[in-house]
N, CA, C and O of each residue as an XYZ file, in Angstrom:
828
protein
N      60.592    118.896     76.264
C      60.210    118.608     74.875
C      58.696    118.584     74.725
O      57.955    117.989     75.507
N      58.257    119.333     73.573
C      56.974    118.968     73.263
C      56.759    117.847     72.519
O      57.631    117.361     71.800
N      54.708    117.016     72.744
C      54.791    116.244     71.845
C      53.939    116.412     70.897
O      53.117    117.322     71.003
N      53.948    115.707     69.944
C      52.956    115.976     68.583
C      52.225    114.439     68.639
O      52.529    113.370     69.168
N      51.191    114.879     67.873
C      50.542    112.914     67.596
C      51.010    112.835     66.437
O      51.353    113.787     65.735
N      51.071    111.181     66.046
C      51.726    110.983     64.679
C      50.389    110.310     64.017
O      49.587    109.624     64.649
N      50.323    110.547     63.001
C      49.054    109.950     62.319
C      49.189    108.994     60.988
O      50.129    109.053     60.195
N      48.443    108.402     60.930
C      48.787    108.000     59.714
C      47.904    108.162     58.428
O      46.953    108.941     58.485
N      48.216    107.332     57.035
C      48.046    108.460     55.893
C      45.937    108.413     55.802
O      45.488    109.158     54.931
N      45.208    107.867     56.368
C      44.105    107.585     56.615
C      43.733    108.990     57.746
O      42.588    109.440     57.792
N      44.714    109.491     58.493
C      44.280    110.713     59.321
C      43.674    110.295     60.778
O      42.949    110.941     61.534
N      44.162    109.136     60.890
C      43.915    108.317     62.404
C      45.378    108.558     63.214
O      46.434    108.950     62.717
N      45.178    108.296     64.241
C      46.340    109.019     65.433
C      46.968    107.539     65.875
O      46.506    106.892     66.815
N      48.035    107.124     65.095
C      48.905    106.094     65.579
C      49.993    106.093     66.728
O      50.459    105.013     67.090
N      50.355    107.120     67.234
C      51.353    107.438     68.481
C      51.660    108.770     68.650
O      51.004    109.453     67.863
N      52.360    109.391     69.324
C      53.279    110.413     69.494
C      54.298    110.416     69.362
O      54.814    109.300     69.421
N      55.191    111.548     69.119
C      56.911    111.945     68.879
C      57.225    113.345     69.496
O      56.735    114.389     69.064
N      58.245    113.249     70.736
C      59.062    114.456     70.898
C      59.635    114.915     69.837
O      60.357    114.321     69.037
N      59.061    116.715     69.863
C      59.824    117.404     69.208
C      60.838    118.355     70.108
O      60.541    119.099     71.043
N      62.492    118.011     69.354
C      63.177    119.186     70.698
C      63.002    120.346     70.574
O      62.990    120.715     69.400
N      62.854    121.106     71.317
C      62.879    122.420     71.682
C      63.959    122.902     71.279
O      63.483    123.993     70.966
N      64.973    122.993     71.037
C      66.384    123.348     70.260
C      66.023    123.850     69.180
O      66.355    124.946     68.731
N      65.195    122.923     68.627
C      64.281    123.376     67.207
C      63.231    123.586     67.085
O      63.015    123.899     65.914
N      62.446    123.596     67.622
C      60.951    123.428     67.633
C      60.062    124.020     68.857
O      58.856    123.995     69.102
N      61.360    124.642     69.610
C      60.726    125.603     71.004
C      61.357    126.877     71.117
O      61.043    127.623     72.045
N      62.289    127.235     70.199
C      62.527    128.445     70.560
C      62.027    129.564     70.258
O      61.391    129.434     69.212
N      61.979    130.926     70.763
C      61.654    132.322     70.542
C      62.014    132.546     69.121
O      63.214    132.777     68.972
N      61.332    132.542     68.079
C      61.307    132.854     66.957
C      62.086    134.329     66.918
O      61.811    135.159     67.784
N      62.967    134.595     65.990
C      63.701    135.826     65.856
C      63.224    136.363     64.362
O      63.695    136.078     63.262
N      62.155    137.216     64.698
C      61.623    137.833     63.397
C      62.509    138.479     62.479
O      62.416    138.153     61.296
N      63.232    139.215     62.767
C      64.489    140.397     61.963
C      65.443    139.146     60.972
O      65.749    139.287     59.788
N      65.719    138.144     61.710
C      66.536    136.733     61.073
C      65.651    136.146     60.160
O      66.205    135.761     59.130
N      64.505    135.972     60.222
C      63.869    135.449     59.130
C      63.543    135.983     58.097
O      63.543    135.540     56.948
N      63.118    137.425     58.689
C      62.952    138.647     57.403
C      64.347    138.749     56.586
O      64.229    139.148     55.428
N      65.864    138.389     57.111
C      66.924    138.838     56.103
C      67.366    137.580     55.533
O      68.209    137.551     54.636
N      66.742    136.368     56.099
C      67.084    135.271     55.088
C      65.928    135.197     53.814
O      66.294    134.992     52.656
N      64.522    135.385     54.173
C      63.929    135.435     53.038
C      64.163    136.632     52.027
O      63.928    136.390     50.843
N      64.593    137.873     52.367
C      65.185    138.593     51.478
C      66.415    138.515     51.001
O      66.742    139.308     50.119
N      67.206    137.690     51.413
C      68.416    136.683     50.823
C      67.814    135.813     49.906
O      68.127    135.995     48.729
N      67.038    134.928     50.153
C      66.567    133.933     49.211
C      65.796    134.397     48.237
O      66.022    133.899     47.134
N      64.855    135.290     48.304
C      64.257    136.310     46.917
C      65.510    137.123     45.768
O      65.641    137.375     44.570
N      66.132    137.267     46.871
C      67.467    138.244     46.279
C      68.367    136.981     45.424
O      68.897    137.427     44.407
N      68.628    135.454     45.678
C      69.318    134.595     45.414
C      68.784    134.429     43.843
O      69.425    134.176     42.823
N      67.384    134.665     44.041
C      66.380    134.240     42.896
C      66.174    134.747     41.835
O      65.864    134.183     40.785
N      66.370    136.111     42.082
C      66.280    136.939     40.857
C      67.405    136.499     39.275
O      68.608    136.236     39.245
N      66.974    136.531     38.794
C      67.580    136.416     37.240
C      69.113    137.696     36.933
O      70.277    137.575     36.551
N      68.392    138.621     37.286
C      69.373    139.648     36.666
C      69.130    140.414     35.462
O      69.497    141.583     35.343
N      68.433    139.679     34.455
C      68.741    139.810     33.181
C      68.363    140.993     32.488
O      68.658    141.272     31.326
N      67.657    141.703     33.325
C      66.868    143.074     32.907
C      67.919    143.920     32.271
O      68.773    144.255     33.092
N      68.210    144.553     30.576
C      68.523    145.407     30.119
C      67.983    146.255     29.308
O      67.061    145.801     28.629
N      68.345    147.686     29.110
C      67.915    148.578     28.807
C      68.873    149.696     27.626
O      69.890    150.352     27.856
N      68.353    149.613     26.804
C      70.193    150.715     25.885
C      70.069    151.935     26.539
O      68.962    152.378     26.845
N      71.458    152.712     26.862
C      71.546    154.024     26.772
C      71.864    154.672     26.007
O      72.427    154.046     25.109
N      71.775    156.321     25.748
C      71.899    156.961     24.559
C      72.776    156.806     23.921
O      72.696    157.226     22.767
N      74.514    155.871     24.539
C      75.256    155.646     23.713
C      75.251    154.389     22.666
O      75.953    154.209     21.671
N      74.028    153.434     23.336
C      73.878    152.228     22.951
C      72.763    152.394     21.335
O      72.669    151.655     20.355
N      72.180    153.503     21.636
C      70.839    153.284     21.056
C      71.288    153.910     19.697
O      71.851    155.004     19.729
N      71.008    153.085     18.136
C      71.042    153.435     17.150
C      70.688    154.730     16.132
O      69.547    154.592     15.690
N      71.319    155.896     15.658
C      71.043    156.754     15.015
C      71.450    158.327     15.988
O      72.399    158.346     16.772
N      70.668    159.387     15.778
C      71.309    160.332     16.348
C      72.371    160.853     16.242
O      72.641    161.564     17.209
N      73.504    160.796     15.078
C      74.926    161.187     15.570
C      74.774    162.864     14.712
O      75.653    163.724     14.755
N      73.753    162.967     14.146
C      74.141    164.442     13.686
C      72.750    165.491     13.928
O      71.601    165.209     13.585
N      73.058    166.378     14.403
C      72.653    168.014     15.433
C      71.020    168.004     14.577
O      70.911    168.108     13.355
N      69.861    167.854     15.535
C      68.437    167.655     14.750
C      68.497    169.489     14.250
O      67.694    169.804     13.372
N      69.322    170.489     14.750
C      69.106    172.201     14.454
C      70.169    172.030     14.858
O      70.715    171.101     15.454
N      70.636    173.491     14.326
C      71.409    174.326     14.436
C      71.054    175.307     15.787
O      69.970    175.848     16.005
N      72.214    175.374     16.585
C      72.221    175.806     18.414
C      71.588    176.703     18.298
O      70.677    176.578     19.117
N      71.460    177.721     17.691
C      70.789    179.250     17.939
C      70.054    179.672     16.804
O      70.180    179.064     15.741
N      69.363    180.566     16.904
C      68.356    181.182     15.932
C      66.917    180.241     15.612
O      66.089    180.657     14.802
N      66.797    179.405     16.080
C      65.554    178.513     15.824
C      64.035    178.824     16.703
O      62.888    178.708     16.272
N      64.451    179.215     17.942
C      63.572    179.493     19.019
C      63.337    177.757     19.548
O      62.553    177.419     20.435
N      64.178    176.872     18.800
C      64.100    175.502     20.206
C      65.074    176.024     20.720
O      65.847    176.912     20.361
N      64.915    174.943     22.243
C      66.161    174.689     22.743
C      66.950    173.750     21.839
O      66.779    173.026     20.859
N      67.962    174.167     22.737
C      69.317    173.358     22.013
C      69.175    172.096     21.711
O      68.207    171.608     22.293
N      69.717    171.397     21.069
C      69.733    169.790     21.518
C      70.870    169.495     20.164
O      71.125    170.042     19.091
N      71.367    168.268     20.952
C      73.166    167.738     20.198
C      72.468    166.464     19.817
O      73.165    165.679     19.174
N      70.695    165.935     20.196
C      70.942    164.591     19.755
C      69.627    164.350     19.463
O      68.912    165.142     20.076
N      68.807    163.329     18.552
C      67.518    163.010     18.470
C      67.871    161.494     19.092
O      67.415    160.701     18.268
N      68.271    161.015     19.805
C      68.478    160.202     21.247
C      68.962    160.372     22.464
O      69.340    159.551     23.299
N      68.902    161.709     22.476
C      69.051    162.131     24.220
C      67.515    161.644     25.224
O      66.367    161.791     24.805
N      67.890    161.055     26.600
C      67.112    160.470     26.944
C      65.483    161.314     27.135
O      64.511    160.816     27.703
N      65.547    162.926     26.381
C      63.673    163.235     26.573
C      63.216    163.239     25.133
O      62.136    163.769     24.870
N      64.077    162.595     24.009
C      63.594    162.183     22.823
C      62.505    160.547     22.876
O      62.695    159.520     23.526
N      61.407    160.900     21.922
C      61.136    159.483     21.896
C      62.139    158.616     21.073
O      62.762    158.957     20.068
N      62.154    157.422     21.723
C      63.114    156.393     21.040
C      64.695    156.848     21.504
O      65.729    156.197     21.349
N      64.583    157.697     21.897
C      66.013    158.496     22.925
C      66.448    156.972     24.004
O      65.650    156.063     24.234
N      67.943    157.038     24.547
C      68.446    156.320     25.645
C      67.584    156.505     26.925
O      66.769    157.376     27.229
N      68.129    155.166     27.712
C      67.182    155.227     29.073
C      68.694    155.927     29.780
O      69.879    155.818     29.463
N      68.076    156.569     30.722
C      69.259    157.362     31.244
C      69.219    156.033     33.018
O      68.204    155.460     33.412
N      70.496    155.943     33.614
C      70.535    154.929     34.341
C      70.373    153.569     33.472
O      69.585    153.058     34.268
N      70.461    152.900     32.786
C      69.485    151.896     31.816
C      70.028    150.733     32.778
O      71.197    150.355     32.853
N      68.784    150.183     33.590
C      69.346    148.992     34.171
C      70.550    147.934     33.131
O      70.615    148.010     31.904
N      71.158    147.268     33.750
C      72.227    146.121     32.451
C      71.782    144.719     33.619
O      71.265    144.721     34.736
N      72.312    143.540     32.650
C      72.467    142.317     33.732
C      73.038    142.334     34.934
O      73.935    143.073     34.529
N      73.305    142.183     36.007
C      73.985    141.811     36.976
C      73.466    140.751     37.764
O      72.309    140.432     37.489
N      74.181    139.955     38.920
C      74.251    139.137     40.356
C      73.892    139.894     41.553
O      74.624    140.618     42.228
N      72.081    139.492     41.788
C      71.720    140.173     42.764
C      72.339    139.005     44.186
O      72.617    139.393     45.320
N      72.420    137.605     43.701
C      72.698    137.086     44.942
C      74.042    137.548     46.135
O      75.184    137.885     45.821
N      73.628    137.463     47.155
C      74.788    137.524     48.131
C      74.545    136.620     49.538
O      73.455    136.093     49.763
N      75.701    136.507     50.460
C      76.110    135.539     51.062
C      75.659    135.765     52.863
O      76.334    136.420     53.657
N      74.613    135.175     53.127
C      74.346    134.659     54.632
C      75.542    134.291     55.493
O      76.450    133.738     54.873
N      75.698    134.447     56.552
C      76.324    133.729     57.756
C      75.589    132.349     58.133
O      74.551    132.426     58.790
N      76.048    131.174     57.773
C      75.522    129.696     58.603
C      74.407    129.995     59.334
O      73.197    129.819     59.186
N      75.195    130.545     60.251
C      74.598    130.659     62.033
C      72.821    131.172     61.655
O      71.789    130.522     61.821
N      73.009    132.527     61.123
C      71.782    133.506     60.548
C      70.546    132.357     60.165
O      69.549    132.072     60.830
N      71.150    131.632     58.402
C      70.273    130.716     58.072
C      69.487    129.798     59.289
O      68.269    129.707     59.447
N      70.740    129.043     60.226
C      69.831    127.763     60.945
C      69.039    128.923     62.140
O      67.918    128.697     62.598
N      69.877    130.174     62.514
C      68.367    130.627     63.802
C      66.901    130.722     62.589
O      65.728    130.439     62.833
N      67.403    131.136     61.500
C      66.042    131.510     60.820
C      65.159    130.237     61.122
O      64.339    130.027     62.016
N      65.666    129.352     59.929
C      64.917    127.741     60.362
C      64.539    127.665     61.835
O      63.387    127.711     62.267
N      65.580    127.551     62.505
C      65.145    127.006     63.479
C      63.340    128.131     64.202
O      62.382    127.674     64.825
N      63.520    129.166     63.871
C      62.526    130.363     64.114
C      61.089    129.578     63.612
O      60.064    129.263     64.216
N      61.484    129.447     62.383
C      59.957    129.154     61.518
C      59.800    127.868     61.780
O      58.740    127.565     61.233
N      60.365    126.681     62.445
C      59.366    125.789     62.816
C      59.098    125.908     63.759
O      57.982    125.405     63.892
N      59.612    126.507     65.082
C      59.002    126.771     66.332
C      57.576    127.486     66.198
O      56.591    127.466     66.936
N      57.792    128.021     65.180
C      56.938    128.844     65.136
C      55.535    128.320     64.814
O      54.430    128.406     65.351
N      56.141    127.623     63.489
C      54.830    126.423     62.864
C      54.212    125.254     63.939
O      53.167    124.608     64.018
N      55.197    125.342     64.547
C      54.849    124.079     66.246
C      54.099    125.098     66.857
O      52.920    124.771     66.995
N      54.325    126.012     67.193
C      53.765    126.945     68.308
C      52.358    127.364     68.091
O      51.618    127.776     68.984
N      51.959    127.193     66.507
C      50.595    127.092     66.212
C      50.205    126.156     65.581
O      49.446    126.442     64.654
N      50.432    125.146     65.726
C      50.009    123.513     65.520
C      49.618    123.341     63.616
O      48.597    122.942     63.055
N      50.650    123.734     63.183
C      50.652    123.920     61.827
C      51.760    122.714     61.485
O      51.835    122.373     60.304
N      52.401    122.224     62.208
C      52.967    120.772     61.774
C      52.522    119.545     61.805
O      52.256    119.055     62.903
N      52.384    118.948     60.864
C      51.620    117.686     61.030
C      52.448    116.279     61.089
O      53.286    116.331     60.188
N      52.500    115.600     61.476
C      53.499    113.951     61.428
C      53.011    113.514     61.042
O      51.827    113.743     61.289
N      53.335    112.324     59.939
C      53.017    110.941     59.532
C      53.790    109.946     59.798
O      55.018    110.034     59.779
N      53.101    108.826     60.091
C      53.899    107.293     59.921
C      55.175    107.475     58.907
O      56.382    107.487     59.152
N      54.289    107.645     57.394
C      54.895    107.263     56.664
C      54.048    107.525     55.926
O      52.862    107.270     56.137
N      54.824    108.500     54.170
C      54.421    109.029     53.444
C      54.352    107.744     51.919
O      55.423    107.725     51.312
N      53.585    107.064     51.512
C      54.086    106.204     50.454
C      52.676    105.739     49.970
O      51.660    105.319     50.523
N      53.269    106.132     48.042
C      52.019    105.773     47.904
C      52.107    104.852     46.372
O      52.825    105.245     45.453
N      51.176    103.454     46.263
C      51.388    102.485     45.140
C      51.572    103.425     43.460
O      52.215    102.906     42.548
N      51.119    104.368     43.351
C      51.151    104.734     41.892
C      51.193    105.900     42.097
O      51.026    106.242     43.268
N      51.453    107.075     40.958
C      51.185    108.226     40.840
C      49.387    108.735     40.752
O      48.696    108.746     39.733
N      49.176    108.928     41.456
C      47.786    109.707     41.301
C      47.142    110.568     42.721
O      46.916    110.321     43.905
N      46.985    112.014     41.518
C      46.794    112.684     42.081
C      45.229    113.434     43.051
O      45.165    114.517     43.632
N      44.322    112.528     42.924
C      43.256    112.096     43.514
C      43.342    111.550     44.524
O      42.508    111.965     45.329
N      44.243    110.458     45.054
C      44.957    109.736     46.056
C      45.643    110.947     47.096
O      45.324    111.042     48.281
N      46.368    111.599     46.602
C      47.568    112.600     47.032
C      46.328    113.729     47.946
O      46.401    113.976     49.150
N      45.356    114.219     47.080
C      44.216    115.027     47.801
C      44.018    114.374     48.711
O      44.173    114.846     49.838
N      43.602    113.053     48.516
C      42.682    112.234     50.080
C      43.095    112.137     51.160
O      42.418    111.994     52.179
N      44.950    112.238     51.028
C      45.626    111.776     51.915
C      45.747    113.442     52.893
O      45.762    113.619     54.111
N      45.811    114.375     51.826
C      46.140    115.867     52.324
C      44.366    115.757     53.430
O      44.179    115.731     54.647
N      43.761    115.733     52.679
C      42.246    116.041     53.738
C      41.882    115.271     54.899
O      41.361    115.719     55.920
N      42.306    113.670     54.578
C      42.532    112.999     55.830
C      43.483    114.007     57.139
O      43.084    114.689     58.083
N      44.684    113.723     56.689
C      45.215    114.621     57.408
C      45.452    115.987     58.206
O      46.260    116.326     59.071
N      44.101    116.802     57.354
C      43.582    117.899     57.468
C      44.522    118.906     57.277
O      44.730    119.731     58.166
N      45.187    118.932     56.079
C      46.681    119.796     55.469
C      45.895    120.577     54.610
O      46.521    121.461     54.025
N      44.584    120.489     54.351
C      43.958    120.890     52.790
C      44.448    122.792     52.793
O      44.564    123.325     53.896
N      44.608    123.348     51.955
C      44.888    124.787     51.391
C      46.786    124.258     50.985
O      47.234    123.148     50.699
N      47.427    125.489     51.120
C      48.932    125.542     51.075
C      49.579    124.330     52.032
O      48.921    124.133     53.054
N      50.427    123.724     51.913
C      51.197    122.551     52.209
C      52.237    122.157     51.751
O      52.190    122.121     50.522
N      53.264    121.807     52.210
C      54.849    121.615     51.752
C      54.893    120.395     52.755
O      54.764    120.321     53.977
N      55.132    119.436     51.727
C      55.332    118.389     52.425
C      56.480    117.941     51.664
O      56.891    117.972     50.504
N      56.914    117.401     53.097
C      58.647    116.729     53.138
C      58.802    115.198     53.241
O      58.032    114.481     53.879
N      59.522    114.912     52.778
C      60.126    113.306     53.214
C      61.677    113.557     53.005
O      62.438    114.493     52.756
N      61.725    111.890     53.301
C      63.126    111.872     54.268
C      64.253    112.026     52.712
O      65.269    112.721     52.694
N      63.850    111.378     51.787
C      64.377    110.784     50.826
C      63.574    111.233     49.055
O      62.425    110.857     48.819
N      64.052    111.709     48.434
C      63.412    111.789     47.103
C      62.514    110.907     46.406
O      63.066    109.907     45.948
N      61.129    111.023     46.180
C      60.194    110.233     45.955
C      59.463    110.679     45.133
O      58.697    111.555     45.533
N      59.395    110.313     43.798
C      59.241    110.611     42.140
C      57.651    110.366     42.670
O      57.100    111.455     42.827
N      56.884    109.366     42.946
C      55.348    109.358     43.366
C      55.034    109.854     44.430
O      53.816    109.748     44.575
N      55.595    110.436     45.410
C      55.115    111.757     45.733
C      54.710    113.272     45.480
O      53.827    114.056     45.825
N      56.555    113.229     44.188
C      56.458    114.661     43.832
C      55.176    114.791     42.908
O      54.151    115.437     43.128
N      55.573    113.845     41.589
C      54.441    113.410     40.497
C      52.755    113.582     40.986
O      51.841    114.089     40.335
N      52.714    113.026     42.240
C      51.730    113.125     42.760
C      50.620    114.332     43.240
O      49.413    114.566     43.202
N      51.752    114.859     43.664
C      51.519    116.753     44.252
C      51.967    117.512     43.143
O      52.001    118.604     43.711
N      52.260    117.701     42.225
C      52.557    118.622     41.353
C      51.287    119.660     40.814
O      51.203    120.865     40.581
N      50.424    118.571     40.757
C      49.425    119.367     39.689
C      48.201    120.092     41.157
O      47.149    120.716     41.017
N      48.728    119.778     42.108
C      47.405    120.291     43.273
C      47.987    121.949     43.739
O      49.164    122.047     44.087
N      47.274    122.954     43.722
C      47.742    124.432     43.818
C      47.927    124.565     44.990
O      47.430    123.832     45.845
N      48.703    125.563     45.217
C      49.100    125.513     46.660
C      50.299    124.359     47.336
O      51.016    124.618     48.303
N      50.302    123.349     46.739
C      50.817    122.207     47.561
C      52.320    121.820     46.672
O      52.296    121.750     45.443
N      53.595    121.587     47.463
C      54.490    121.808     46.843
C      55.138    120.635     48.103
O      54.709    120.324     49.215
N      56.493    120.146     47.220
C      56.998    118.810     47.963
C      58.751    119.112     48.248
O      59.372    120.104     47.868
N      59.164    118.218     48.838
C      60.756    118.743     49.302
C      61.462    117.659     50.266
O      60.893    117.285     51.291
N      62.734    117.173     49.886
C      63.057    116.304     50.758
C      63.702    117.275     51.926
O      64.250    118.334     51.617
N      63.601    116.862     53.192
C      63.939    117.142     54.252
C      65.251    117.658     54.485
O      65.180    118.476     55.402
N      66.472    117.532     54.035
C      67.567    118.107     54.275
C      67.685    119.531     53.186
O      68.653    120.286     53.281
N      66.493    119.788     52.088
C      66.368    120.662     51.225
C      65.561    121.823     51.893
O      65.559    122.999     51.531
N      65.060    121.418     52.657
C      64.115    122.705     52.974
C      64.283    124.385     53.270
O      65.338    124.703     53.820
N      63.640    125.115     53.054
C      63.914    126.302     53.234
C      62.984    127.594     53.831
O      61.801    127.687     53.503
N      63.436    128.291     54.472
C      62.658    129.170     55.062
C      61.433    129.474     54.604
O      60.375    129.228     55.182
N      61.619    130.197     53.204
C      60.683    130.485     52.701
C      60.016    129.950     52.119
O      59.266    130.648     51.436
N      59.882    128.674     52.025
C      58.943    127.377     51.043
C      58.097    127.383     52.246
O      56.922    127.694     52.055
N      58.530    127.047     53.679
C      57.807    127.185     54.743
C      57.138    128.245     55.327
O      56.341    127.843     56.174
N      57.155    129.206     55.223
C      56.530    130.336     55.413
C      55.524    130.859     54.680
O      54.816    131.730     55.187
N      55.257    130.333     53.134
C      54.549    130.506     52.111
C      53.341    129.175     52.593
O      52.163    129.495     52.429
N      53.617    127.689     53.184
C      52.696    127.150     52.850
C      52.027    127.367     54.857
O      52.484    127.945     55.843
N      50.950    126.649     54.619
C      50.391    126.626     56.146
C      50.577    125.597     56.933
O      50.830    125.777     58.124
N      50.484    124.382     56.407
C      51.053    123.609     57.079
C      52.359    122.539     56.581
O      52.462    122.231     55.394
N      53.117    122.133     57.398
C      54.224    121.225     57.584
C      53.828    120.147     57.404
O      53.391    119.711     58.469
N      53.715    119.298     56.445
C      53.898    117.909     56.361
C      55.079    117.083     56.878
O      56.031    117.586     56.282
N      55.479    116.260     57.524
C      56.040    115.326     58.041
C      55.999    113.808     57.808
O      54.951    113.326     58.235
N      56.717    113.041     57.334
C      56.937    111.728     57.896
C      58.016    111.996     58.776
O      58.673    113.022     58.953
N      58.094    110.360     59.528
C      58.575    110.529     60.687
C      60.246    110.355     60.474
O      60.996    110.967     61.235
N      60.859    109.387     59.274
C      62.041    109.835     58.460
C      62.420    111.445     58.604
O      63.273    111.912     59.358
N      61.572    112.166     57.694
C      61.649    113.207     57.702
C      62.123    114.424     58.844
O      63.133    115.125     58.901
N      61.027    114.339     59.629
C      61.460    115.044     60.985
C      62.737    114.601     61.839
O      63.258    115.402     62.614
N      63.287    113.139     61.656
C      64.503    112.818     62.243
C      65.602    113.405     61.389
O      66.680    113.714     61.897
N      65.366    113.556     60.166
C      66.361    114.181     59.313
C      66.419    115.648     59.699
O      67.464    116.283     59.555
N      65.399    116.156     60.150
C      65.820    117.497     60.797
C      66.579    117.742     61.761
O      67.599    118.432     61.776
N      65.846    116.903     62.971
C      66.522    117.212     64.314
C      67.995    116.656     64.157
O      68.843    116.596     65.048
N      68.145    116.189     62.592
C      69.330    115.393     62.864
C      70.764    116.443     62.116
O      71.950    116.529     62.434
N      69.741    117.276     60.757
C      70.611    118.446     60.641
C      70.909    119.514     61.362
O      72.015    119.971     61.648
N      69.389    120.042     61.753
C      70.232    121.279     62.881
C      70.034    120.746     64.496
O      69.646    121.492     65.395
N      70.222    119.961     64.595
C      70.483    119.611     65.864
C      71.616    120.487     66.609
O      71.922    120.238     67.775
């Protein structure tokens, strides 16, 4: 097992914590992480994109000429799709881009991207994440103490309205309870925030 120092919210080094290697030491599997985050982009999409086709699109039902003797070409429609205001030919409609992972796939992914974030000391531990009021001046001090400052996703164990409240308005920095987390929230920020709740809630899901 590797260890990490645990710090607290001042950015002073209060102890250490094994992290297992089960999670936090293995050979990252790049191809697994690349098809869960294109699962989870794919989960995300809306759908909603539509477009009329020439049967959809209003007007056109009678011959702009007569077939022969004009010197145009032919044409049956002033909405065939190389008219302006003509149908989109293909015309995207709504559909369900999401589709369905294997278990197994998701936790090697996870398990990939924090080894990974361990493997370049991009995870950070805390005591304990808690703070008297909402303010987001406070929430910075604690990120720079800690030396989290740029992108950051920080987790706790349990849902915490003056945490989230807290981090909302700082760019880059985005919050998540620990059994919520996801590949790609982690891969987007640079470092791993931790309380020590938190990280037991991991080793305790994909254990």
């Amino acid at each position: 097992m590797s260890t990490i120092k645990v710090l607290n919210m001042a950015g002073a080094e209060v102890g250490t914590v094994e992290l297992k290697d089960s999670i936090f030491g293995i050979e990252p599997n790049k191809t697994v992480v690349h098809e869960v985050v294109k699962n989870h982009l794919a989960n995300c999409r809306q759908g909603t994109q539509s477009a009329l086709t020439r049967a959809e699109v209003s007007g056109g039902g009678r011959k702009p000429w007569r077939q022969k003797g004009t010197g145009h070409a032919r044409q049956g429609s002033t909405r065939a799709p190389q008219w302006v205001h003509g149908g989109i030919v293909f015309a995207p409609k709504p559909r369900d881009y999401s589709y369905v992972l294997n278990k197994k796939v998701k936790r090697l992914a996870m398990k990939s991207v924090l080894s990974a974030k361990a493997a370049a000391n991009e995870i950070i531990v805390v005591d304990a994440i808690k703070f008297d009021s909402i303010k987001t001046k406070d929430f910075r001090a604690f990120l720079s103490a800690v030396k989290a400052d740029g992108k950051a996703l920080v987790a706790t164990a349990a849902k915490d309205e003056i945490v989230i409240k807290s981090a909302r308005n700082i760019p880059g920095v985005e919050t998540s309870m620990a059994n919520l987390l996801n590949v790609y929230d982690i891969l987007k920020a640079k470092y791993l925030v931790l309380d020590k709740e938190a990280l037991a809630v991991i080793e305790e899901v994909f254990a």
